[in-house]
N, C-alpha and C positions, 0 to 999 in steps of 0.2 A: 417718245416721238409725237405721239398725238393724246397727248397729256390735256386734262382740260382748263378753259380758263376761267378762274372766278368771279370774271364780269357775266360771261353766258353760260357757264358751266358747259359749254360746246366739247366735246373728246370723250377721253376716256379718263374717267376717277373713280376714287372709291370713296363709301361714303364710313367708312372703318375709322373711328376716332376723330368723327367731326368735332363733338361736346367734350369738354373733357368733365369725367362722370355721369356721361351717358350710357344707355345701354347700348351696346354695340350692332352696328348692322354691318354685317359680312358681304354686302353686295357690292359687286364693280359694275360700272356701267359704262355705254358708249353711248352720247347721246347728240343730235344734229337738228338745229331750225332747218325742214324743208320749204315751208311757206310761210308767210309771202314772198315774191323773188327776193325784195328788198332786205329779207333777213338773210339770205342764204348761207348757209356755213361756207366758212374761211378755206378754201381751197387746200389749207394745211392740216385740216382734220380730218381729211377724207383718203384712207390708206388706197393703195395704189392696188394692193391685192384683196381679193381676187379682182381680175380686171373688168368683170360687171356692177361690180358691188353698185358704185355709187349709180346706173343706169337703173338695175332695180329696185333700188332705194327709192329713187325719183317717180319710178313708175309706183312704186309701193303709196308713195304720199299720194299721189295725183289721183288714186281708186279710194283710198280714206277720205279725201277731200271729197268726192263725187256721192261717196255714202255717207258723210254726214250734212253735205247739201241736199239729201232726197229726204234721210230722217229731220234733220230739220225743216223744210217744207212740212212732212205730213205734219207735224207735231205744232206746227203753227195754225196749219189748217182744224187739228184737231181743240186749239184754243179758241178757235173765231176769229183769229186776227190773221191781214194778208197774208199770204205761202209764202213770202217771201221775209216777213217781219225778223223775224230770227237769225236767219244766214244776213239781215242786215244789222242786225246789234252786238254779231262776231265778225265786223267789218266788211261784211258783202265778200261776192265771190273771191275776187283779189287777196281780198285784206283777209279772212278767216288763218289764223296759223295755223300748219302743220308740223310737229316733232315726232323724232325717232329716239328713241330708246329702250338699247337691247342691253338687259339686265345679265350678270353672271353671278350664282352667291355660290363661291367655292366653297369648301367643305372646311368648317370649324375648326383648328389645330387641337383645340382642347377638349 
């Protein structure tokens, strides 16, 4: 149902036999563009339960956004260049993207 797509790889996939003769990665994932508004995930990947989820998901992004705008500051400040130069070459406040994804690596059959 909230399968993902491989234009944005938006939902839920696994990455189990991507290559064929690869070494295998047992991981599934769920994963969601929250920022910028303009990416925002497709209203059809966002399960319905529990019924906060996507509220603090959103608040989840919005405190990761606020902490890599303070660490980038200092770290700008800490090269000599404006506080500001960084959070502007990952798009400024707006434009910076924010993604979620929550990993699950079930347990190997073999």
């Amino acid at each position: 149902r909230y399968a993902n797509s491989p234009a944005t790889y938006e939902g839920y996939g696994s990455r189990l036999g991507v290559e064929r003769g690869a070494v295998l990665d047992w991981g599934d994932y769920y994963f969601l563009h929250l920022r910028p508004p303009s990416s925002l995930s497709a209203a059809d990947k966002w399960p319905h339960l529990p019924p906060d989820l996507r509220d603090a998901t959103e608040e989840y992004g919005r405190e990761v956004a606020s902490l890599c705008e303070r660490l980038m500051a200092a770290m700008s400040a800490g090269l000599g260049v404006g506080s500001g130069r960084l959070q502007e070459e990952f798009g400024g406040a707006e434009g910076a993207g924010v993604c979620v994804r929550v990993n699950y690596y079930p347990r190997c059959p073999q």
